[in-house]
Backbone and ligand atoms as CSV (ligand in chain L), in Angstrom:
chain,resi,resn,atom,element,x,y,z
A,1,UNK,N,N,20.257,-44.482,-31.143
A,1,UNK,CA,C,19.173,-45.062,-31.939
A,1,UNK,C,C,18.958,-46.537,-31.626
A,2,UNK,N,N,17.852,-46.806,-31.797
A,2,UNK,CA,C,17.376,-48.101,-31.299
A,2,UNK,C,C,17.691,-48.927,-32.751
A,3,UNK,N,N,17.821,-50.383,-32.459
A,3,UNK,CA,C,17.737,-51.214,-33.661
A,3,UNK,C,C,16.853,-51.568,-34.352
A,4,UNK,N,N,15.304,-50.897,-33.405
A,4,UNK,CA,C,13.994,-51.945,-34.387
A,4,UNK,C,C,13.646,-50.934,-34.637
A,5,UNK,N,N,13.158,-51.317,-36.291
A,5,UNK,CA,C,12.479,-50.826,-37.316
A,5,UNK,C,C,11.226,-50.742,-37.174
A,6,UNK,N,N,10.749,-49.379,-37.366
A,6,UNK,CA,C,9.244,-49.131,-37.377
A,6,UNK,C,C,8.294,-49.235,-39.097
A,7,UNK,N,N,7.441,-49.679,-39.357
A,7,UNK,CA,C,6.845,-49.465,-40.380
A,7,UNK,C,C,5.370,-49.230,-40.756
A,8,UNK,N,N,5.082,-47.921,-41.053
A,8,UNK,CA,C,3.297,-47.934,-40.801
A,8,UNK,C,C,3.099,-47.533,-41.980
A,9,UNK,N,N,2.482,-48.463,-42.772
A,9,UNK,CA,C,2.025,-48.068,-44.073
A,9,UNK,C,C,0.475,-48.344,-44.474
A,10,UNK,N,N,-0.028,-47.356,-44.854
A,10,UNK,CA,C,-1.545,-47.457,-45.742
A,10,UNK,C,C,-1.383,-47.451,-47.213
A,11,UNK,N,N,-3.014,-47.567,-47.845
A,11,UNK,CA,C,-2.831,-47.653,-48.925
A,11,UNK,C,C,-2.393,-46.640,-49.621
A,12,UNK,N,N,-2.543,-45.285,-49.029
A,12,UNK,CA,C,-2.073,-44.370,-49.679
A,12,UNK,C,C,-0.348,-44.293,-49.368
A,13,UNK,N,N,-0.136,-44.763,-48.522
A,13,UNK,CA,C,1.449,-44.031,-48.276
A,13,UNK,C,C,2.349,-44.718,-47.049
A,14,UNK,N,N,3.419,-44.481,-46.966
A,14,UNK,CA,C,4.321,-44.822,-45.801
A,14,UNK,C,C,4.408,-43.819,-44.917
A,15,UNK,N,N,3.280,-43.913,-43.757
A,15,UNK,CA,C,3.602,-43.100,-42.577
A,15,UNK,C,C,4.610,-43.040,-41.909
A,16,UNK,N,N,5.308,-44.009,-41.697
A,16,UNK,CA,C,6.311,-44.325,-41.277
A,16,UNK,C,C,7.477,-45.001,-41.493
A,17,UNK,N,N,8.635,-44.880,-41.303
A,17,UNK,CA,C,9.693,-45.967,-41.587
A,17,UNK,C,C,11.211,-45.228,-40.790
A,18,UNK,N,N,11.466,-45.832,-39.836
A,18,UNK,CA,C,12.096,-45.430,-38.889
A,18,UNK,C,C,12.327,-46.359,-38.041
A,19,UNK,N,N,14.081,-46.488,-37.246
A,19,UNK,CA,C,14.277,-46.754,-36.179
A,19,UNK,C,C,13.836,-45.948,-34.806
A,20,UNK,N,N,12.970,-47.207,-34.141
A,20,UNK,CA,C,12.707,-46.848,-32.825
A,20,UNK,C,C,13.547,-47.356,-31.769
A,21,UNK,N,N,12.686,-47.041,-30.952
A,21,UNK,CA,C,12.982,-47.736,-29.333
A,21,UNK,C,C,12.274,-48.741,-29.118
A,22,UNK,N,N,10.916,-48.318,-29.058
A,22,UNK,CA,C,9.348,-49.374,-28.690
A,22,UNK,C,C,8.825,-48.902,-29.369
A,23,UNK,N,N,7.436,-49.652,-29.819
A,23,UNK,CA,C,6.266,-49.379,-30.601
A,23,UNK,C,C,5.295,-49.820,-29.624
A,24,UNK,N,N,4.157,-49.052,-29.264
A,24,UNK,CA,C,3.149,-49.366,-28.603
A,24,UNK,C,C,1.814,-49.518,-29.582
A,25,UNK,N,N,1.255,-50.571,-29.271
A,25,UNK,CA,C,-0.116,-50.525,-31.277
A,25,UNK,C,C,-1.582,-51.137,-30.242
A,26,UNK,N,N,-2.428,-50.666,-30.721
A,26,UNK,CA,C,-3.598,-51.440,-30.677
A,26,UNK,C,C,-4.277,-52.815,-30.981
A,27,UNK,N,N,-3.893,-53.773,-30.650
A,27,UNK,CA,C,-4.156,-55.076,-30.967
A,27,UNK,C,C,-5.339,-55.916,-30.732
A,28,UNK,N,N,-5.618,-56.416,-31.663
A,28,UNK,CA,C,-7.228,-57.443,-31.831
A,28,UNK,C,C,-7.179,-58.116,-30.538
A,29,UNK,N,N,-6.307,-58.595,-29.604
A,29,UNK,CA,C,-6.246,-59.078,-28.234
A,29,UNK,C,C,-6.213,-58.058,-26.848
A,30,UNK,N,N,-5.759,-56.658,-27.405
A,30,UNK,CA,C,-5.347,-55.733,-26.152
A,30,UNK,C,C,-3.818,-55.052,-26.721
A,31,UNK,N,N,-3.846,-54.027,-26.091
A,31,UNK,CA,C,-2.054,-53.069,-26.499
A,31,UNK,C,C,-1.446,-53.778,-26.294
A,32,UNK,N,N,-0.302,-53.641,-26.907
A,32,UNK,CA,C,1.314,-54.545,-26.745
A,32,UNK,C,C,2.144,-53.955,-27.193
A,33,UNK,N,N,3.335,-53.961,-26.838
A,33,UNK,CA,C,4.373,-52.861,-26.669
A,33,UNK,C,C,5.392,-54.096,-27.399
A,34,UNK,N,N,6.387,-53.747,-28.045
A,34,UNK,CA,C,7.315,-54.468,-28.719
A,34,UNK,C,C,8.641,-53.513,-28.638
A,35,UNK,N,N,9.658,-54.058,-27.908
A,35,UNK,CA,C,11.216,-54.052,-27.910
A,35,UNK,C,C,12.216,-54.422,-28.807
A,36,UNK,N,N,13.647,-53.929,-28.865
A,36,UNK,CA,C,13.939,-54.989,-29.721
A,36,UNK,C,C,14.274,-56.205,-28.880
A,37,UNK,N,N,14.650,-57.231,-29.802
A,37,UNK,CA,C,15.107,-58.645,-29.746
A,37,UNK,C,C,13.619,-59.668,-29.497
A,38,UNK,N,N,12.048,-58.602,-29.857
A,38,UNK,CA,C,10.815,-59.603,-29.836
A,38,UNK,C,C,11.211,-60.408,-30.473
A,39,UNK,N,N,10.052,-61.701,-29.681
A,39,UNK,CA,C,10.120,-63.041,-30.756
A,39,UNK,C,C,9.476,-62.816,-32.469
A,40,UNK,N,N,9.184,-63.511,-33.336
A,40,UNK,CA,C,8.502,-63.158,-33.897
A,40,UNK,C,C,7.183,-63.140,-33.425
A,41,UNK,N,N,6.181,-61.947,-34.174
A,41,UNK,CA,C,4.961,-62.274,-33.361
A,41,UNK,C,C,4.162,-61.469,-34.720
A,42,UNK,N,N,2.525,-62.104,-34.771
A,42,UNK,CA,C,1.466,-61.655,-35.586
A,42,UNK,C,C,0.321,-60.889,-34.955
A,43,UNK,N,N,0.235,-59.845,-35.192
A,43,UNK,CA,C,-1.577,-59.327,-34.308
A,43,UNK,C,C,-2.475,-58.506,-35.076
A,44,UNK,N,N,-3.945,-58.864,-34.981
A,44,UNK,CA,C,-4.758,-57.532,-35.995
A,44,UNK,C,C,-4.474,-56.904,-35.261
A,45,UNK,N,N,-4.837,-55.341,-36.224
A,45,UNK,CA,C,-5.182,-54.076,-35.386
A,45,UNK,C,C,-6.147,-53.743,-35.369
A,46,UNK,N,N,-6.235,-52.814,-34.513
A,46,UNK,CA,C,-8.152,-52.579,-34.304
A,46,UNK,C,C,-7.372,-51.074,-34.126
A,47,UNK,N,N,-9.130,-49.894,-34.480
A,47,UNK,CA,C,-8.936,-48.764,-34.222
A,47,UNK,C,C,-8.290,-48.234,-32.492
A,48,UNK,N,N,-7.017,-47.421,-32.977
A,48,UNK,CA,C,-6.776,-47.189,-31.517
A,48,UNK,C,C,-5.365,-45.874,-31.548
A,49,UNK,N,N,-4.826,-45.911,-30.531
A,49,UNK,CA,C,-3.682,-44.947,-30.546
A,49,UNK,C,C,-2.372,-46.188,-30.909
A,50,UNK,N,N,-1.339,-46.112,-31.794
A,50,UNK,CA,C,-0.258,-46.229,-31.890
A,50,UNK,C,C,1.117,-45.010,-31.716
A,51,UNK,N,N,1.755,-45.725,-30.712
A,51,UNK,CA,C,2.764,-44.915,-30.623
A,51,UNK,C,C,3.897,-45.447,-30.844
A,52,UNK,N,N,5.184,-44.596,-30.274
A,52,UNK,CA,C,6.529,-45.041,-30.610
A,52,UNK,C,C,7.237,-44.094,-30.094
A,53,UNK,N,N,8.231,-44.398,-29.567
A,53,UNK,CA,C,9.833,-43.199,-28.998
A,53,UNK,C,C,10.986,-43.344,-29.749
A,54,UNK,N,N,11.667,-42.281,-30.099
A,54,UNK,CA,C,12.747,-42.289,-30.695
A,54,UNK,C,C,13.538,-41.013,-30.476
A,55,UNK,N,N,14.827,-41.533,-29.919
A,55,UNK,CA,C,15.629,-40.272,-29.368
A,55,UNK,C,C,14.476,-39.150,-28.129
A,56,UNK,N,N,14.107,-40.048,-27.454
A,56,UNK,CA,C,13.290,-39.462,-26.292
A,56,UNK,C,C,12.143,-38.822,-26.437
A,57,UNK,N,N,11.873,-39.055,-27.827
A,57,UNK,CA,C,10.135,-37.940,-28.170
A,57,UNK,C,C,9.851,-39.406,-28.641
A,58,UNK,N,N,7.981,-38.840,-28.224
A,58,UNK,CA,C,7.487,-39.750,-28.163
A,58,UNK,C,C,6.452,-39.316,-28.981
A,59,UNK,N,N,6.074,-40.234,-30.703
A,59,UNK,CA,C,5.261,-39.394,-31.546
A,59,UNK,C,C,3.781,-40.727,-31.589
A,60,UNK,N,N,2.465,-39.759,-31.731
A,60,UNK,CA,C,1.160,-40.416,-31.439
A,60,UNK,C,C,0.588,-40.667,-33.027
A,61,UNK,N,N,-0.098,-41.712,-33.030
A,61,UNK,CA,C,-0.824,-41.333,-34.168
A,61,UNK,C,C,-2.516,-42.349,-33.802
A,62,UNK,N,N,-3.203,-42.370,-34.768
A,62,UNK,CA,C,-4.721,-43.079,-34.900
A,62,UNK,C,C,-4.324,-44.016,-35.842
A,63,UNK,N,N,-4.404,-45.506,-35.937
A,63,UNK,CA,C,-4.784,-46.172,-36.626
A,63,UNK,C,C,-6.256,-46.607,-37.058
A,64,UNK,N,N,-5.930,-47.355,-38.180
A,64,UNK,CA,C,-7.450,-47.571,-37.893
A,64,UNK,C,C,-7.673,-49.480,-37.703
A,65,UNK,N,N,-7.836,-50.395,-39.074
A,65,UNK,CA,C,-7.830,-51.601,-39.257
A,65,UNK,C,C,-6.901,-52.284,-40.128
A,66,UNK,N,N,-6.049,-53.252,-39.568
A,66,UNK,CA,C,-4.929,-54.087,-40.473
A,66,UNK,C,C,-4.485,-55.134,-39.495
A,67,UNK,N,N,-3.055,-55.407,-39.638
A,67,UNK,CA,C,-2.703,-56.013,-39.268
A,67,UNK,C,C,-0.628,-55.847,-38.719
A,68,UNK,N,N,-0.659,-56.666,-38.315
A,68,UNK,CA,C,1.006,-55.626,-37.290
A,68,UNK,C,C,1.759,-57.094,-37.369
A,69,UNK,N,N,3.323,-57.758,-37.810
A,69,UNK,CA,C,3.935,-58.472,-37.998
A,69,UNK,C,C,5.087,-57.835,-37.184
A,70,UNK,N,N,6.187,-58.698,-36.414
A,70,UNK,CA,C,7.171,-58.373,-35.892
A,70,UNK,C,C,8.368,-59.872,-36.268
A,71,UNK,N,N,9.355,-59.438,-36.791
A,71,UNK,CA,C,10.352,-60.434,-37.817
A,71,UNK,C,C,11.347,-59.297,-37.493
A,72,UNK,N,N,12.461,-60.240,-36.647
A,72,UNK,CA,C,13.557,-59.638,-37.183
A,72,UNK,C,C,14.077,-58.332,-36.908
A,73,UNK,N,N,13.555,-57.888,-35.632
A,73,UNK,CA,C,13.740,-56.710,-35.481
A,73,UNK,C,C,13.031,-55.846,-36.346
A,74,UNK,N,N,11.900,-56.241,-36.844
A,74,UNK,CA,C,11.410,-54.976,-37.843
A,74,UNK,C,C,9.678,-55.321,-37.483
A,75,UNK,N,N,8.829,-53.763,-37.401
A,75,UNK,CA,C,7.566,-54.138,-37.346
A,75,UNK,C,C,7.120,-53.396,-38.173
A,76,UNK,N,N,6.308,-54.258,-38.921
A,76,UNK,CA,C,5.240,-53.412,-40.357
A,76,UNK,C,C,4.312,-53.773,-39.649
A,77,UNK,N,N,3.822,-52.520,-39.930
A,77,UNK,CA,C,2.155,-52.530,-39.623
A,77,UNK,C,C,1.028,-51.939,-41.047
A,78,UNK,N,N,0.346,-52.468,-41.482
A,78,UNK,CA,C,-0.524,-52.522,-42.377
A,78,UNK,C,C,-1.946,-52.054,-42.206
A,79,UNK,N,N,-2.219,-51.624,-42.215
A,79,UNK,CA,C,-3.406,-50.446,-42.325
A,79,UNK,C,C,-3.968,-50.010,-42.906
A,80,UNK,N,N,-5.562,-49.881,-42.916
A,80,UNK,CA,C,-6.648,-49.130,-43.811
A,80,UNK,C,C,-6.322,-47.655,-43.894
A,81,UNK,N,N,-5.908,-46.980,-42.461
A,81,UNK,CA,C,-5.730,-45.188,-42.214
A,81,UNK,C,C,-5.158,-45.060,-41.343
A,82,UNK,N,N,-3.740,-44.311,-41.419
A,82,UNK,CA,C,-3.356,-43.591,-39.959
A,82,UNK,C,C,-3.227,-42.185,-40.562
A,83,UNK,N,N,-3.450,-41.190,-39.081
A,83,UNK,CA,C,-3.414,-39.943,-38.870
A,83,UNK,C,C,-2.367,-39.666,-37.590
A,84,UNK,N,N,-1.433,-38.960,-38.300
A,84,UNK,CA,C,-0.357,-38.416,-36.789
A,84,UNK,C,C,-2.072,-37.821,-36.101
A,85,UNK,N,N,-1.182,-37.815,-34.702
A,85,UNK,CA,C,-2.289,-36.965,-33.395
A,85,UNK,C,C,-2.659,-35.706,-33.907
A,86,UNK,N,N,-1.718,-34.889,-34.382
A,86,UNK,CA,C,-1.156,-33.454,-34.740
A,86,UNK,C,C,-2.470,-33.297,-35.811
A,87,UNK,N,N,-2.246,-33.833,-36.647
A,87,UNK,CA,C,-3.065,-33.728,-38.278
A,87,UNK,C,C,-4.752,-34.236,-37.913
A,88,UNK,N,N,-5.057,-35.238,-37.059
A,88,UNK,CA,C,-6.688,-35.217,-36.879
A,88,UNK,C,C,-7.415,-34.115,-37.022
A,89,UNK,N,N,-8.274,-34.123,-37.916
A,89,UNK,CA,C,-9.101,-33.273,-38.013
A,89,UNK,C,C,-10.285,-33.313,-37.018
A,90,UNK,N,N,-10.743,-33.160,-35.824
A,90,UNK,CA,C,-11.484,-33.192,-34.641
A,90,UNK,C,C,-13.079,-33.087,-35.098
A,91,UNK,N,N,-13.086,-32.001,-36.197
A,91,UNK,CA,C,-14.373,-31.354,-36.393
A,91,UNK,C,C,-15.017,-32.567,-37.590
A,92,UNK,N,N,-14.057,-33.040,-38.420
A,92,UNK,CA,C,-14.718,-34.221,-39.456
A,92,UNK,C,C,-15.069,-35.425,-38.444
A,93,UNK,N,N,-13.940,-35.780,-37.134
A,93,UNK,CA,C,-14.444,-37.255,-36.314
A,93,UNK,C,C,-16.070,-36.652,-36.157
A,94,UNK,N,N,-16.233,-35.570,-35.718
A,94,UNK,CA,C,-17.336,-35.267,-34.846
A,94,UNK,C,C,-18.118,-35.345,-35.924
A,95,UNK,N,N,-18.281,-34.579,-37.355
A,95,UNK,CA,C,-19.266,-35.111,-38.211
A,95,UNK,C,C,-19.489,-36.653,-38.468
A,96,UNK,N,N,-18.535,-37.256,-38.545
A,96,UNK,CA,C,-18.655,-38.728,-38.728
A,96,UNK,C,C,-19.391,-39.758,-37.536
A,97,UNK,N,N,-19.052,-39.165,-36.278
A,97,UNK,CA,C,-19.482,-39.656,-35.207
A,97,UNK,C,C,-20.697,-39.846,-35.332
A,98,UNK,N,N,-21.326,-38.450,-35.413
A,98,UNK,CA,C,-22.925,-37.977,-35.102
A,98,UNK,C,C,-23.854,-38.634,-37.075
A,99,UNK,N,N,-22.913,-38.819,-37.541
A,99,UNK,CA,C,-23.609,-39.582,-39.172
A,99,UNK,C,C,-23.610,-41.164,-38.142
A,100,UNK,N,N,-22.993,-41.464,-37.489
A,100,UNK,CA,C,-22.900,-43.230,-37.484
A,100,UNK,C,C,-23.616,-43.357,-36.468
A,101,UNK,N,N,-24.080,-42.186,-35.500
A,101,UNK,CA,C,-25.253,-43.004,-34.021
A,101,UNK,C,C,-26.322,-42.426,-34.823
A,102,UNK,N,N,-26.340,-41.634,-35.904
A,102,UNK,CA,C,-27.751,-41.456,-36.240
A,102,UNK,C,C,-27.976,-42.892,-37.090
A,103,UNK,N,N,-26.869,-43.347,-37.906
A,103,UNK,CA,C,-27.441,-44.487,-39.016
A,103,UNK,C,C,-27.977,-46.063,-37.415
A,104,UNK,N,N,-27.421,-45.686,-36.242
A,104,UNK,CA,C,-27.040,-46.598,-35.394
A,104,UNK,C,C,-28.620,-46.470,-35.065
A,105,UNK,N,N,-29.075,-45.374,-34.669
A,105,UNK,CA,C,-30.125,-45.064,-33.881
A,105,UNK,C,C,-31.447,-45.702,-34.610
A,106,UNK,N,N,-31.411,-45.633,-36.240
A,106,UNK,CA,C,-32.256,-45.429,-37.259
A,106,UNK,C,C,-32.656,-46.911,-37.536
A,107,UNK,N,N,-31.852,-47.729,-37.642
A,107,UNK,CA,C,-31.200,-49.058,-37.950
A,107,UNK,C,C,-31.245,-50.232,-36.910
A,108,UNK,N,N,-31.955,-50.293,-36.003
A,108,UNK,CA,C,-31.182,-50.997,-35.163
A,108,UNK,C,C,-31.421,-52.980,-35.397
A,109,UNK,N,N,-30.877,-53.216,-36.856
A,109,UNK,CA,C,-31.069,-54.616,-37.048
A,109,UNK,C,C,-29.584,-55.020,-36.488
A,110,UNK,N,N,-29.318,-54.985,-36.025
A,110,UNK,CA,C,-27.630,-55.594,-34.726
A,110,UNK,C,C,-27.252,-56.651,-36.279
A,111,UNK,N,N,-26.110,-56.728,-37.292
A,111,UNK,CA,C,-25.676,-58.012,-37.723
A,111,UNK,C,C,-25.540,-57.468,-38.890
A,112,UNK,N,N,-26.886,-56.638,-39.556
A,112,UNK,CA,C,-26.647,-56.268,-41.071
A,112,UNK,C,C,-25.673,-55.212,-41.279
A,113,UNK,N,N,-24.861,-55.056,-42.813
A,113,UNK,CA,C,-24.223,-55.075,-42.903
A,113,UNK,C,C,-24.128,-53.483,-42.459
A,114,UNK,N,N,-25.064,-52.642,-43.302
A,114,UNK,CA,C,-24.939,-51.086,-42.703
A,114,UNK,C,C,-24.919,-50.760,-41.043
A,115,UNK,N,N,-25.320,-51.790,-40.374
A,115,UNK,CA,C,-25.281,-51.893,-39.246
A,115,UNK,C,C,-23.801,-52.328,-38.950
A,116,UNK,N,N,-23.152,-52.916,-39.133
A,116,UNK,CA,C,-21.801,-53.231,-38.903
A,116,UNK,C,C,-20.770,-51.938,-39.374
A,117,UNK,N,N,-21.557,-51.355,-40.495
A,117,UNK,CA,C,-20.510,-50.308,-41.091
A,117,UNK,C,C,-20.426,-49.340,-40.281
A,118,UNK,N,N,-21.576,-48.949,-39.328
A,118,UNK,CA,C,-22.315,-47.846,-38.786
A,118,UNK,C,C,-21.159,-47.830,-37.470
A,119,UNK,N,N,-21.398,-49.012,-36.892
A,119,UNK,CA,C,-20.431,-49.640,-35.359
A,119,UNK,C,C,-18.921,-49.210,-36.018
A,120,UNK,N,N,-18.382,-49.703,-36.914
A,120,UNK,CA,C,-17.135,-49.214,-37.512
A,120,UNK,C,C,-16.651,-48.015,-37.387
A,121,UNK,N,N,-17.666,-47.308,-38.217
A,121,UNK,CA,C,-17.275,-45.767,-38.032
A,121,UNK,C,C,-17.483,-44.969,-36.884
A,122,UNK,N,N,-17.949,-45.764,-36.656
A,122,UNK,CA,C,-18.378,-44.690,-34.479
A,122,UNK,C,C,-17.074,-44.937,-34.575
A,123,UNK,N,N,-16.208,-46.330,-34.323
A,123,UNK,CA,C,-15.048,-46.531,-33.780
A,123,UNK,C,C,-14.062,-45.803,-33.972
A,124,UNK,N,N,-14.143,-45.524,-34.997
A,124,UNK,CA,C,-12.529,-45.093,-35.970
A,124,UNK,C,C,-13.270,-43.411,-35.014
A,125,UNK,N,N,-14.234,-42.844,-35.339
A,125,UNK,CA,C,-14.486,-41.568,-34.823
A,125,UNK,C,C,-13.817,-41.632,-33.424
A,126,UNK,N,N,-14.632,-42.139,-32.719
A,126,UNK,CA,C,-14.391,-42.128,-31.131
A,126,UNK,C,C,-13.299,-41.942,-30.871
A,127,UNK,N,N,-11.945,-42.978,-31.778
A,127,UNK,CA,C,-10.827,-43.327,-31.150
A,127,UNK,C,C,-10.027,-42.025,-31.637
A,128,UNK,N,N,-10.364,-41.086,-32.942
A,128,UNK,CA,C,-9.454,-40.101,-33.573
A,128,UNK,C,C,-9.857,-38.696,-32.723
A,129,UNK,N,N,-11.256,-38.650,-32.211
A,129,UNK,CA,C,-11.517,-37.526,-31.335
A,129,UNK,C,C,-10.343,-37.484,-30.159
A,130,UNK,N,N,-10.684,-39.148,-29.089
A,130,UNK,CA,C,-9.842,-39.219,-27.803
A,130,UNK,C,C,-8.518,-38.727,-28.296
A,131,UNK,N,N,-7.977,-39.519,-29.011
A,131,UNK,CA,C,-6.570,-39.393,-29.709
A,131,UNK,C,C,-6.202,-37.825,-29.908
A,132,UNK,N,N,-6.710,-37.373,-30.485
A,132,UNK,CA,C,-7.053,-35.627,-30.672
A,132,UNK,C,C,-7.025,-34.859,-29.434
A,133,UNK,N,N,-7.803,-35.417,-28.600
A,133,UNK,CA,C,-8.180,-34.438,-27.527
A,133,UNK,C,C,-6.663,-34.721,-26.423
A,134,UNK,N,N,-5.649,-35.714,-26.423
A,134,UNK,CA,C,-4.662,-35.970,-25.574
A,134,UNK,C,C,-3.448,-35.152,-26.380
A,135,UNK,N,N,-4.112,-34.445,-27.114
A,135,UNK,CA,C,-2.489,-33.471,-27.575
A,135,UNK,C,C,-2.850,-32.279,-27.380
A,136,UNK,N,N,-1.903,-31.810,-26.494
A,136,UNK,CA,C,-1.936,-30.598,-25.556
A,136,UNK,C,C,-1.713,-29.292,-26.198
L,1,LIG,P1,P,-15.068,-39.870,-42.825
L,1,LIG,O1,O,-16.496,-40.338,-42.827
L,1,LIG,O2,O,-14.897,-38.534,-42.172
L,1,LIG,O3,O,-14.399,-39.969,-44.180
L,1,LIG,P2,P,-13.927,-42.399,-42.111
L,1,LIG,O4,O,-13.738,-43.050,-40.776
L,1,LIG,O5,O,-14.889,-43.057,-43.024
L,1,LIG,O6,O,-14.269,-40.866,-41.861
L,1,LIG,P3,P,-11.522,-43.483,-43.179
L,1,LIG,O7,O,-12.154,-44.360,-44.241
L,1,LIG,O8,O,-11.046,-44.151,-41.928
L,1,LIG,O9,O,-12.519,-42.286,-42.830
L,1,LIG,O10,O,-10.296,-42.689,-43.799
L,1,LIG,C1,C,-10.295,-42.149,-45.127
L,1,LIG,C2,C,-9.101,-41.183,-45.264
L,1,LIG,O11,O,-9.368,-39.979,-44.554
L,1,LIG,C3,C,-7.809,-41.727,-44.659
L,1,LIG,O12,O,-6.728,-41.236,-45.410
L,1,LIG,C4,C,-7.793,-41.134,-43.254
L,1,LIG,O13,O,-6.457,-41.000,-42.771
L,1,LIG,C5,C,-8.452,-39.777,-43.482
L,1,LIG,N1,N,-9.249,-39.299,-42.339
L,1,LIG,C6,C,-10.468,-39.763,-41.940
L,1,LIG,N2,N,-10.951,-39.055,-40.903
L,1,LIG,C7,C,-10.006,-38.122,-40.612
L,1,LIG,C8,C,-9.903,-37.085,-39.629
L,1,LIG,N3,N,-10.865,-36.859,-38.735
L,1,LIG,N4,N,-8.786,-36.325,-39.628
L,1,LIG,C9,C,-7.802,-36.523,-40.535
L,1,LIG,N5,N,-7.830,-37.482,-41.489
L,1,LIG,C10,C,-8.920,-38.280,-41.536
């Protein structure tokens, strides 16, 4: 077992809490992978795949928007929504998808706010379909 602590929690619940190996996360700058003995370090998250290995399996999930702290050998990550890979529901991304290029299509004032909400939810869709579609 590895020494660093994993932590993925939403508002509803603790997805996670476990020693890993690495954590791989989606970050407001680009992916970044964290070992133990990281420095401390701060990053948003943006919708994307987070992963992690432990004892040689390697488990996937979807985040969506928060933020990821590394202290101490321990990483919490804070989050609006995660979905293991396994549990995505494929057929709701795809309803959600096709609701947000229609509000996209309908809308096109670029800045306002339903317009920002619209770009959001494509995202979180897009990224839980791909995410979905890489589990075999
Ligand atoms: P929808 O319009 O389908 O609700 P959304 O992007 O607005 O999608 P979120 O606000 O990100 O949904 O998430 C709300 C809750 O539903 C969270 O608990 C999230 O984990 C879950 N969720 C959303 N979409 C899916 C999905 N396709 N499969 C499984 N769980 C999902």
């Amino acid at each position: 077992m590895g020494k660093l602590h994993l932590e993925v929690v939403t508002p509803e619940k603790v997805m996670v809490s476990q020693d890993v190996e690495i954590v791989v996360a989606p970050g407001s700058l680009g992916e970044f992978g964290i070992l133990e003995g990281h420095v401390p370090f701060l990053s948003g998250i943006v919708p994307g795949e987070l992963r992690y290995s432990s004892g040689g399996q390697t488990e996937r999930f979807v985040v969506t928007t928060g933020f990821a702290e590394v202290s101490d050998n321990r990483v919490s990550v804070l989050v609006d929504a995660a979905e293991k890979a396994a549990e995505i529901d494929v057929e709701r991304a795809r309803k959600a998808m096709e609701r947000a290029k229609e509000r996209l299509a309908r809308d096109r004032s670029a800045g306002d706010i339903d317009f920002l909400r619209a770009e959001a939810a494509l995202k979180r869709a897009i990224v839980r379909i791909r995410v979905a579609e890489k589990r075999g």
